[in-house]
C-alpha positions in Angstrom: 20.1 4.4 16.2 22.6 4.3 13.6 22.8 5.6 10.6 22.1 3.3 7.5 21.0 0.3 9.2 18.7 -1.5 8.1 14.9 -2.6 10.4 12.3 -5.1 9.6 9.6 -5.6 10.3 6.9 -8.5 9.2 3.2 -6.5 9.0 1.0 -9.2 7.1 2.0 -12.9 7.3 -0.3 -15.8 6.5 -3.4 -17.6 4.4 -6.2 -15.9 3.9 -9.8 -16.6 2.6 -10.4 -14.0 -0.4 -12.5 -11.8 1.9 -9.8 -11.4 4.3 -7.7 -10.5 1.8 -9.6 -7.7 0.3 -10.5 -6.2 3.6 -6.5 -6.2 4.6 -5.2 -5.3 1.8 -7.6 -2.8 0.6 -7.1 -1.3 4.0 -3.7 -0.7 3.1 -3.7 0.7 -0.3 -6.3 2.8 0.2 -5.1 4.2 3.6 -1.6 4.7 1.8 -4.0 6.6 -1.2 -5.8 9.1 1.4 -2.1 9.8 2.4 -1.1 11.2 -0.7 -4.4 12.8 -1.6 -3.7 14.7 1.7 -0.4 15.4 1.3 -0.9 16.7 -2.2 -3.7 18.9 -0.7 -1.7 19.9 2.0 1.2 21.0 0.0 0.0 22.3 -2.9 -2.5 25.0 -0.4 0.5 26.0 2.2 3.2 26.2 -0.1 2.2 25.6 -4.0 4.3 23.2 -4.6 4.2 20.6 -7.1 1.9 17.3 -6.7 3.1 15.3 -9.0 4.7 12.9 -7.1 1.6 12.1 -5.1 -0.4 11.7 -8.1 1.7 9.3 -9.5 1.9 7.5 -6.3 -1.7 7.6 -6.5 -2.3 6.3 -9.9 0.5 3.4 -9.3 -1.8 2.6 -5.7 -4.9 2.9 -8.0 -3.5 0.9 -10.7 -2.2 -2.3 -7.9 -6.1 -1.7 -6.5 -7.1 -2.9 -9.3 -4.8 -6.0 -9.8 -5.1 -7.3 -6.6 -8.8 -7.0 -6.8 -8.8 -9.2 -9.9 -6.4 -11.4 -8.0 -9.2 -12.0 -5.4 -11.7 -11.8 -7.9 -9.9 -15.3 -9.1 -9.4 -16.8 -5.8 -13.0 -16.4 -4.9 -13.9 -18.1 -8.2 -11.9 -20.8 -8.0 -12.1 -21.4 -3.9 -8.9 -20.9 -3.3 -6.9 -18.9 0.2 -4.5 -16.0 -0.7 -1.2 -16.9 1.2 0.4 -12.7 1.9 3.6 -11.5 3.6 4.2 -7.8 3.4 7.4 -6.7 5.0 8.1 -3.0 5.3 12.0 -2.2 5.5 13.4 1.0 7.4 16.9 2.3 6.6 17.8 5.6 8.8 19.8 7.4 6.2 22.0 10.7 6.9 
């Protein structure tokens, strides 16, 4: 593979009723939440070392939770679909 090229790659694509939604999305922030709390945990036991990028990741993850659960919250009220498209770029850098 070479060196700073870029890969996509197309994860979530398509409309969704609210419920969807929350169960995809919710899956993904809070899988991406245990991450850090683990690697926090992880770090800070075997070599002490500072957490604090983790915990901000955290609170940021927390924070979108939150949105996106009003965002739902909204949809639901007002019967509408969610149309997501989450795209996760790779670049192999040197």
């Amino acid at each position: 593979m070479e060196a700073n090229k870029e890969y996509k790659f197309q994860l979530i694509e398509g409309d969704f009723t609210p419920t969807e939604a929350l169960k995809i999305l919710m899956s993904v922030i809070n899988s991406k939440i245990k991450f850090h709390q683990l690697d926090s945990f992880s770090n800070q036991i075997r070599f002490n070392s500072d957490a604090s990028h983790s915990k901000k990741r955290i609170e940021a993850l927390t924070e979108s939770n939150e949105a996106i659960k009003k965002i739902i919250k909204e949809a639901e009220d007002k019967g509408m679909k969610l149309k997501i498209n989450s795209t996760i770029e790779i670049v192999l850098t040197q």
